[in-house]
C-alpha positions in Angstrom: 49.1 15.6 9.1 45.6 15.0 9.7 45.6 17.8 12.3 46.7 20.3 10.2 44.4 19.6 7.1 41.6 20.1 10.2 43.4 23.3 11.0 43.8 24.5 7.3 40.3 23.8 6.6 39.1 25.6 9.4 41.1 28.2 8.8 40.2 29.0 5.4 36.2 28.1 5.9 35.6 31.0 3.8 37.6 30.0 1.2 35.6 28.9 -2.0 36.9 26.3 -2.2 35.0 24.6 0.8 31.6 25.4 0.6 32.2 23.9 -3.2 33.8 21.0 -1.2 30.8 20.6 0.7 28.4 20.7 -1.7 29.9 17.9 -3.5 30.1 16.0 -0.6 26.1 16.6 0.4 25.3 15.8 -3.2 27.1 12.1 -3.0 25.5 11.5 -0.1 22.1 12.5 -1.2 22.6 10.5 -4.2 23.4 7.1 -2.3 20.5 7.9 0.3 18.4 8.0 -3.0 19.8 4.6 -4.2 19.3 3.3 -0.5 15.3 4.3 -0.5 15.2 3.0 -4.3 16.8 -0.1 -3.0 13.9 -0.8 -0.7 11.3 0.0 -2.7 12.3 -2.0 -5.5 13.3 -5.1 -2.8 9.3 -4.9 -1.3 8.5 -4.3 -5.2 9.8 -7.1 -6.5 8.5 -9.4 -3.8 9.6 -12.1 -1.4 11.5 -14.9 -2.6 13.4 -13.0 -5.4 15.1 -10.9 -2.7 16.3 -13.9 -0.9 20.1 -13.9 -1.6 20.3 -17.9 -1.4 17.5 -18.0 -4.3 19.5 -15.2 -6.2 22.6 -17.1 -5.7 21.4 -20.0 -7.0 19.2 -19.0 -10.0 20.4 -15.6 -10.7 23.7 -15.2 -9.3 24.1 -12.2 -12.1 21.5 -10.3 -10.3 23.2 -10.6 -7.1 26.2 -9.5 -8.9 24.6 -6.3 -10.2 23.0 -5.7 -7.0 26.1 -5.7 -5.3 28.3 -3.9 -7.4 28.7 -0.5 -6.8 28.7 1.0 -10.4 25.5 -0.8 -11.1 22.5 1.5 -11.7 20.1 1.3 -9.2 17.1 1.5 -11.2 18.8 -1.0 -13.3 19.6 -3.6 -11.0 17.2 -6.0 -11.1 16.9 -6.0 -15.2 16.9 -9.8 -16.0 15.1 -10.8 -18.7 14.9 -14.6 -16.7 14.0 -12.9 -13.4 11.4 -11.1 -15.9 10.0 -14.1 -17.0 9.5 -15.7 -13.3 7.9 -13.1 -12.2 5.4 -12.6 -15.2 4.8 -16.3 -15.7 2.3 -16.5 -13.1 0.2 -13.7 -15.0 0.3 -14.7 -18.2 -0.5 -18.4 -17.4 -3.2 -17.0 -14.9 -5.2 -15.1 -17.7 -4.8 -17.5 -19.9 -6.3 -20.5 -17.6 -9.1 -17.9 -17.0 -10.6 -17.7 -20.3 -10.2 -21.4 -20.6 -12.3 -22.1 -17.1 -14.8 -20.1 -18.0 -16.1 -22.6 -20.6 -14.6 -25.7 -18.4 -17.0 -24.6 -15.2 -19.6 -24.6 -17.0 -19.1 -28.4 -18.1 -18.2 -29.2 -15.2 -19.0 -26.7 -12.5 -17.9 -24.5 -9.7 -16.6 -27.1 -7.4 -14.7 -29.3 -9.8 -13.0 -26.0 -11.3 -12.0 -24.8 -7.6 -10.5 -28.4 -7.1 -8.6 -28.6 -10.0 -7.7 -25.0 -9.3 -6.4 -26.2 -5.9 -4.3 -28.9 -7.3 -2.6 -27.4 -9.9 -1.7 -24.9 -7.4 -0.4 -27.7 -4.7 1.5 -29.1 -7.7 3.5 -25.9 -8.7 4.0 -25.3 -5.2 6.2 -28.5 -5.4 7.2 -28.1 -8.3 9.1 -24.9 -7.2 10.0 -25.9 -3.6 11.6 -28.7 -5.3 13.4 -26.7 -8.5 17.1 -26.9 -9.9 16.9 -24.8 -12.4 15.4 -22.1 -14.1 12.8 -24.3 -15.9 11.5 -25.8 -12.5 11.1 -22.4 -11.3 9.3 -20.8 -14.2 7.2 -24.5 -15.0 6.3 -24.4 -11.1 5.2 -20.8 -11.5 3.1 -21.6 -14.3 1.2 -23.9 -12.8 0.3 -21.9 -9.9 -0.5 -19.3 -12.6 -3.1 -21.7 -13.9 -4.4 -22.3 -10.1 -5.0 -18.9 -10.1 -6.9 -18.3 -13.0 -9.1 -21.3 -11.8 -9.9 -20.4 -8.5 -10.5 -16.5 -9.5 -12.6 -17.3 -11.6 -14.5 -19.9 -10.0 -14.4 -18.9 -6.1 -16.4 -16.1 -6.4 -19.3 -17.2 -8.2 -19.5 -20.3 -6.3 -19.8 -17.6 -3.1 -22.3 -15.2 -4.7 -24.6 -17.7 -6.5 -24.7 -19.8 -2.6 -25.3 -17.2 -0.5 -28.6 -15.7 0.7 -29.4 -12.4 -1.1 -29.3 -10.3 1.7 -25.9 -11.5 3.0 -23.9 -12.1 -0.6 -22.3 -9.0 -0.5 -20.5 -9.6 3.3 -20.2 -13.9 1.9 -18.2 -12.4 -1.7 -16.3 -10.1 0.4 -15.0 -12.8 2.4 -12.9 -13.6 -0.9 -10.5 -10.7 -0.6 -10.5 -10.9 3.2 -8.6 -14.3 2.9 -6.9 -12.8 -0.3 -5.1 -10.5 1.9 -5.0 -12.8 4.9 -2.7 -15.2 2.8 -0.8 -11.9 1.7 -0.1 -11.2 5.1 0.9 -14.3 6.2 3.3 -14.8 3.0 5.1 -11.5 4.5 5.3 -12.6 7.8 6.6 -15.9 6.5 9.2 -14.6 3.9 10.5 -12.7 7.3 11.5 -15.6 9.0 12.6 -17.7 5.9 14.8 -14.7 4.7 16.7 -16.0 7.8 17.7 -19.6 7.2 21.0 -19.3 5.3 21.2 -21.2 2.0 17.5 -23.2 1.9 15.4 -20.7 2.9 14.0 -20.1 -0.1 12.7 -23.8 -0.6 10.2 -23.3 2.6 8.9 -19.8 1.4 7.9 -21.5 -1.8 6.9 -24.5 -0.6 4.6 -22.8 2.2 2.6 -21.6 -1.0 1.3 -25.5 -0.9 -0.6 -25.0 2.3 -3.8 -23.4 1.4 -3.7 -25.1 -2.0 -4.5 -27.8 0.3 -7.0 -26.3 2.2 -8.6 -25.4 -0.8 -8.6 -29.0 -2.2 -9.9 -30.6 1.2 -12.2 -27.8 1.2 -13.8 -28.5 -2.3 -14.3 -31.9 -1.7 -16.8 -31.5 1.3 -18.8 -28.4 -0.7 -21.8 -28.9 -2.8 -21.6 -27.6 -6.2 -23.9 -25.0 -6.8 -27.7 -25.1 -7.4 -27.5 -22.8 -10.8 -24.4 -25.1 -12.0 -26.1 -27.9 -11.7 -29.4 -27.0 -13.2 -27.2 -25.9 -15.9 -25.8 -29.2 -17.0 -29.4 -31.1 -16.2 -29.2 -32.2 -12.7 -32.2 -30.3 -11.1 -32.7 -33.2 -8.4 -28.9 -32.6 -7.3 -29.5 -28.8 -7.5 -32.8 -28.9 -5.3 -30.9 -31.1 -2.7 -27.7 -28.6 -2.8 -29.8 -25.5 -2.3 -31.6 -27.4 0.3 -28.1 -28.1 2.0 -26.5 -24.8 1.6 -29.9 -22.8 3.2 -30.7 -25.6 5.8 -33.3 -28.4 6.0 -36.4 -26.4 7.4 -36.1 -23.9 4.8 -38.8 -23.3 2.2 -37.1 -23.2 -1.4 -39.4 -23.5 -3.4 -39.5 -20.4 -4.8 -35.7 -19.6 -5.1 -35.5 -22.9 -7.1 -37.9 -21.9 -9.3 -36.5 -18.6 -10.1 -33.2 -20.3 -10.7 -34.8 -23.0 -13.0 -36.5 -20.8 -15.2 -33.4 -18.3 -15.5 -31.0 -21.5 -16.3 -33.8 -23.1 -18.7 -33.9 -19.3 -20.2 -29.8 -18.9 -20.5 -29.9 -22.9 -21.7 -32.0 -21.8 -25.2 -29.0 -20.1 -26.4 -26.6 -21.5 -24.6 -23.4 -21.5 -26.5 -21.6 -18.1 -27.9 -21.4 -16.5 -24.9 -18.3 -14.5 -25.9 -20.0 -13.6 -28.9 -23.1 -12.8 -27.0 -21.7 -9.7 -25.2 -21.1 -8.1 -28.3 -24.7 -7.8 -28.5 -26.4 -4.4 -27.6 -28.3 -5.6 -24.9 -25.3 -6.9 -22.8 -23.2 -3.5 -23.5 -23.7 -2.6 -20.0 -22.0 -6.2 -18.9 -19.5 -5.6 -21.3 -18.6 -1.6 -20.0 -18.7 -3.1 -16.1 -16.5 -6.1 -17.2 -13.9 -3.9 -18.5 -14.5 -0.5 -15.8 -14.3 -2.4 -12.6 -11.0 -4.0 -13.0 -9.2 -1.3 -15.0 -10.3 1.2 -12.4 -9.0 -1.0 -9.8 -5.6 -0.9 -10.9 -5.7 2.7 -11.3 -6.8 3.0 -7.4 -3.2 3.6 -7.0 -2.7 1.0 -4.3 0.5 0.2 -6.0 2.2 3.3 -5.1 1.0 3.3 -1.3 2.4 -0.4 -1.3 5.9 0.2 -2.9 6.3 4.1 -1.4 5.4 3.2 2.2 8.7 1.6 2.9 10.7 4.9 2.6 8.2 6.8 4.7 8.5 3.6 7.3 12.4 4.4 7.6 11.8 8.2 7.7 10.1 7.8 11.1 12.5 5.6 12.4 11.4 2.0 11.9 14.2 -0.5 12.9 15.6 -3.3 11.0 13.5 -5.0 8.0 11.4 -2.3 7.9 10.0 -3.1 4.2 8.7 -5.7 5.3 7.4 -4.5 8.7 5.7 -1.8 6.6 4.2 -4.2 4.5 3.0 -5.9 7.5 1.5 -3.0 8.9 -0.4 -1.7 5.7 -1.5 -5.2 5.8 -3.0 -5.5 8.8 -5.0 -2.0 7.9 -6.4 -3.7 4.9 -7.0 -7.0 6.9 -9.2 -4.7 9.7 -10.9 -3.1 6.5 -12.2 -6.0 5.0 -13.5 -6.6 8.0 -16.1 -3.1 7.9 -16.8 -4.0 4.5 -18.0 -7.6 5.4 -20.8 -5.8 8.0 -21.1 -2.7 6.2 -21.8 -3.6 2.2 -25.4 -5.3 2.4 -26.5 -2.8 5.0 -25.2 0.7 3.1 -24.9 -1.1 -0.5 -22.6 -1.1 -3.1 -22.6 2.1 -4.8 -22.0 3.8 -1.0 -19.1 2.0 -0.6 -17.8 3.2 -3.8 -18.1 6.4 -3.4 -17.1 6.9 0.5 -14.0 5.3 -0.3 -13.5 7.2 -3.4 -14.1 10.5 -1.6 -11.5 9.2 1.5 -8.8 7.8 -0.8 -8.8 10.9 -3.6 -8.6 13.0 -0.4 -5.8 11.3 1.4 -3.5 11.0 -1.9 -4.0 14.6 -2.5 -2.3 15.5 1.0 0.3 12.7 1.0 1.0 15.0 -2.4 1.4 18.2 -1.0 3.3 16.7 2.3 5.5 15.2 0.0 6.1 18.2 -2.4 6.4 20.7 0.3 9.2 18.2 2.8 10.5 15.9 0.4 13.1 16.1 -2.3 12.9 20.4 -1.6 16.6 21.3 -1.7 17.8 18.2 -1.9 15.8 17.2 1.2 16.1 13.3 1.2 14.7 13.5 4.9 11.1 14.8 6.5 10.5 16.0 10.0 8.8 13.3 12.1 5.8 15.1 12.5 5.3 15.4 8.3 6.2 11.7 8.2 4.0 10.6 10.9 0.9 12.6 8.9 1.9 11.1 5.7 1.8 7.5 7.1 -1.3 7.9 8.8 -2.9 9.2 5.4 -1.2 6.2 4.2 -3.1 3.9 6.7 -6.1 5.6 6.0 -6.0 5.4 2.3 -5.3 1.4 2.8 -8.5 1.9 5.1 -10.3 3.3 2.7 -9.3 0.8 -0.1 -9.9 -2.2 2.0 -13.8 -0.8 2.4 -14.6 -0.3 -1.1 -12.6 -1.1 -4.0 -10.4 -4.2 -2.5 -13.8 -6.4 -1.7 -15.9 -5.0 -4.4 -13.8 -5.8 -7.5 -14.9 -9.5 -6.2 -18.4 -8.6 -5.3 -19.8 -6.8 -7.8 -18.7 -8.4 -11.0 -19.7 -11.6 -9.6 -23.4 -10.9 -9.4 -24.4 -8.4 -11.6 -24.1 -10.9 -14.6 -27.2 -13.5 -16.1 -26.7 -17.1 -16.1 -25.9 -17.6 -19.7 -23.0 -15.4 -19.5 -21.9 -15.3 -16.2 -18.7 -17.8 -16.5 -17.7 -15.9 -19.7 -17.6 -12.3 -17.4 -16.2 -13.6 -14.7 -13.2 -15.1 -17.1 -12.9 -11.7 -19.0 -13.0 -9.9 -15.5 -9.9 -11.5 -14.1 -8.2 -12.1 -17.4 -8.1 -8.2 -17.7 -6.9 -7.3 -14.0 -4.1 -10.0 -14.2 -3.1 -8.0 -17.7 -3.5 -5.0 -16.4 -1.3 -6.1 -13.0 1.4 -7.3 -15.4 1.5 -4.1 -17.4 1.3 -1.7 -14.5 3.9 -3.9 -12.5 6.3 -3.3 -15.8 6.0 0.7 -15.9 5.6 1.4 -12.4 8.8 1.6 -11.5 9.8 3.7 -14.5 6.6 6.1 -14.0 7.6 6.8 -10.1 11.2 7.9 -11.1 9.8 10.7 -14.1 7.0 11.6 -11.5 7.9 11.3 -8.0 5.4 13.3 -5.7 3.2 13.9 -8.9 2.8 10.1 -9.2 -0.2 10.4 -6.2 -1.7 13.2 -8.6 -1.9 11.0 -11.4 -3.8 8.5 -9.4 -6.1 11.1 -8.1 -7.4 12.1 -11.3 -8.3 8.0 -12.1 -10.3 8.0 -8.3 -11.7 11.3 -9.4 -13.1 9.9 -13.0 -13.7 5.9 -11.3 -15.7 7.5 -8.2 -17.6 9.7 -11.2 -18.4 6.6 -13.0 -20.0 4.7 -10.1 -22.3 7.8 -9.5 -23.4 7.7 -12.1 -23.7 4.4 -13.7 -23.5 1.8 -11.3 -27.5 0.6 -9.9 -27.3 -0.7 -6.3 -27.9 -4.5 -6.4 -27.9 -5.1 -2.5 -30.4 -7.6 -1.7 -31.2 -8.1 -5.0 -31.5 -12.2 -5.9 -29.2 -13.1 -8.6 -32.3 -14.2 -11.0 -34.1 -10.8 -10.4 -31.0 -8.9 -11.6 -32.0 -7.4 -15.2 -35.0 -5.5 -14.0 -31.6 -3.3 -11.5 -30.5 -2.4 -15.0 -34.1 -2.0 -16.7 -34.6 0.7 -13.8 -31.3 2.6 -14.3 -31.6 5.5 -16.2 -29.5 5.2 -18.8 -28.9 1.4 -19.7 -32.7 0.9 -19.3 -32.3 1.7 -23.5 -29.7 -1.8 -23.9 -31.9 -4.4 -21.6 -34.9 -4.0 -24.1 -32.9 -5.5 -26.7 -31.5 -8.7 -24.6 -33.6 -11.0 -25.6 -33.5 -9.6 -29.2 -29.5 -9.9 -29.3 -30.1 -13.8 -28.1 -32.1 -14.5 -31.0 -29.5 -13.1 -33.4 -26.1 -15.0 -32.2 -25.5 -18.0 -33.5 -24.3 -21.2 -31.5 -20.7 -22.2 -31.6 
């Protein structure tokens, strides 16, 4: 029987009937290929431990369910509004705890907030290592929500207000070097855990405890920093931390007096300073606060990161090639953090923003037209190796690029361009905006990718266009520049030379809360 179907299909090959055949055949198999690629993007989207089958089992067996069911919707198969909240815990508790440090550090300072950053992040490490149910997990995830907002906000003013002018950019930078150092070694780590059957899960989480700790034993052998402690009235313990942190033969003299007369000036009006940026002669604190991290979230990073494991297959990667791809992308950013560190107080700031503006608008325009030109044309759900291999090297070099400007510089620059009195209060508004803006983009990225597909790399090209713009043309270098000796960067720039005029008249008008 099955030799003569073979026969009467061959036979009648120009029949109609088969070509029709055929094409419905091609067009179920595109579809699942689709549902395959959506599959691993979503899997390297929605990160780690949720994909772990023994974590799904136990928590969220009906997301396993869905996931293995073949009716389910693909796009649709990880809609759980408990998942949901897991997930988004950790942002809402960060940008909460945020706001709230930046009035707490400036009781207590830097180093106390890093510790009891570090802590509450060791603590909901535990917490979720050791969960049973769904309350553990999203309890544990909220504590290392509020670790996050602690240490973001603190870390990098401790690094910019201890570090030598001419080196602060390469010491702030060293911030989002370890940030993605602990990203790669949480994806080289979820590899392996993926593997133990049934418990896995409990390591990957519980691994998350490790540099908590190193960030508690670190704390405790730091100084807190000269500025913070002139702040709260402890000049003698500032002089002998400065003295510390730039050596015991060093003159400081002069640096301790510039910071003593900007803290006593910030300590007249010391309260209100949430209130104080409303003031004229902060507005250009209060347009960087909100640019630098909206404009990093529109970078488009998110779609190199969740795209890259479809292109990683294409050319032929083997097995767990999501998360080899991920490895791989972060290894690129790992190498360009690195540049950054010796290029950013040598070629400044604002070059840095703009060569990697230039680079990545360039390379997301051809991964584009690649991609419109040998990707979904026809029904293509393939690319020729070649196009493949030239999209994932722009790929590599966009994550280059990134990793050079934008990835270091979201730290560096917020954390020095602000005064004393309302440095804590920017720095809190800073993270508490690119943790929202994280959450919302992580909600509709998904959704956006599916209406746009190729397009989506357009999109982002016209936010790099206008954010590359911006720096051009608003952004003053501050290389070199001593945090006290910041204002008269901004009284030189051309236009917000008209707002710093009215500083100290905006100080006189706020009240104290």
């Amino acid at each position: 029987m099955p030799i003569l179907m073979v026969a009467r299909l061959h036979l009648c090959k120009r029949c109609p009937v088969i070509p029709s055949l055929k094409l419905q055949l091609n067009k179920r198999k595109t579809k699942i290929q689709i549902y395959r690629w959506i599959d691993e993007m979503l899997r390297v989207y929605s990160g780690g431990v949720t994909q772990m089958e023994s974590f799904l089992e136990k928590f969220f067996p009906e997301v396993l369910t869905g996931m293995k069911g073949a009716k389910r919707d693909a796009y649709c198969k990880y809609d759980n509004q408990m998942l949901t909240a897991f997930t988004s815990s950790l942002y809402i508790a960060g940008v909460l705890s945020s706001l709230v440090a930046s009035r707490v550090t400036r009781s207590v300072g830097r180093q106390a907030v890093m510790l009891s950053g570090g802590a509450l992040f060791l603590a909901g490490s535990a917490v979720n290592a050791a969960a049973l149910n769904i309350a553990m997990l999203i309890i544990g995830r909220m504590l290392l929500g509020f670790g996050v907002g602690f240490t973001a906000q603190a870390a990098p003013l401790y690094l910019a207000e201890t570090s030598p002018a001419r080196w602060r950019g390469a010491f702030t930078a060293a911030y989002h070097f370890f940030l993605v150092l602990g990203t790669l070694a949480a994806t080289v780590a979820n590899y392996f855990t993926n593997r133990i059957p049934g418990w896995g899960w409990r390591v990957s989480l519980g691994l998350a405890g490790v540099p908590a700790t190193v960030v508690v034993v670190g704390a405790l052998f730091v100084p807190d920093t000269p500025s913070s402690l002139v702040l709260r009235g402890e000049n003698d313990m500032a002089r002998a931390s400065l003295q510390r942190i730039r050596g015991l033969d060093a003159d400081i003299g002069d640096e301790f007096k510039d910071i003593v007369v900007a803290v006593e000036e910030a300590r007249r009006n010391d309260e209100g300073a949430f209130q104080r940026l409303k003031g004229k002669g902060y507005r250009h604190y209060l347009v960087m606060m909100v640019a630098i991290p909206t404009f990093f979230d529109l970078t488009g990073m998110i779609v190199i990161s969740v795209f890259a494991p479809v292109l990683f297959r294409t050319v032929g990667f083997g097995s767990q090639k999501a998360i080899l791809g991920s490895v791989i992308l972060s290894v690129v950013n790992l190498g360009s953090v690195v540049v950054s560190g010796f290029v950013v107080d040598r070629a400044g700031r604002r070059f840095l923003f703009l060569a990697g503006g230039v680079a990545m608008l360039l390379c997301q325009v051809g991964v584009a037209w690649m991609l419109a030109g040998h990707l979904g044309r026809k029904n293509a759900t393939t690319m020729a190796r070649n196009y493949a291999e030239g999209v994932l090297a722009l790929m590599c070099l966009y994550t280059f690029s990134f990793g050079m400007s934008w990835g270091p510089l979201k730290w560096v620059v917020p954390s020095e361009i602000y005064p004393v009195e309302i440095r804590s209060a920017g720095q809190a508004m800073t993270v508490s905006i690119a943790l929202c803006l994280s959450f919302a983009q992580t909600q509709v990225f998904i959704s956006l990718l599916c209406a746009m597909k190729y397009a989506i790399f357009l999109f982002y090209v016209g936010w790099v266009l206008v954010m590359t713009a911006f720096m051009a043309t608003f952004l003053p270098e501050t290389k070199g520049v001593p945090l006290e000796a910041m204002r008269t960067v901004w009284a030189q720039h051309w236009y917000w030379r008209r707002f710093v005029g009215d500083a100290k008249q905006d100080r006189q008008k706020i009240p104290k809360f």
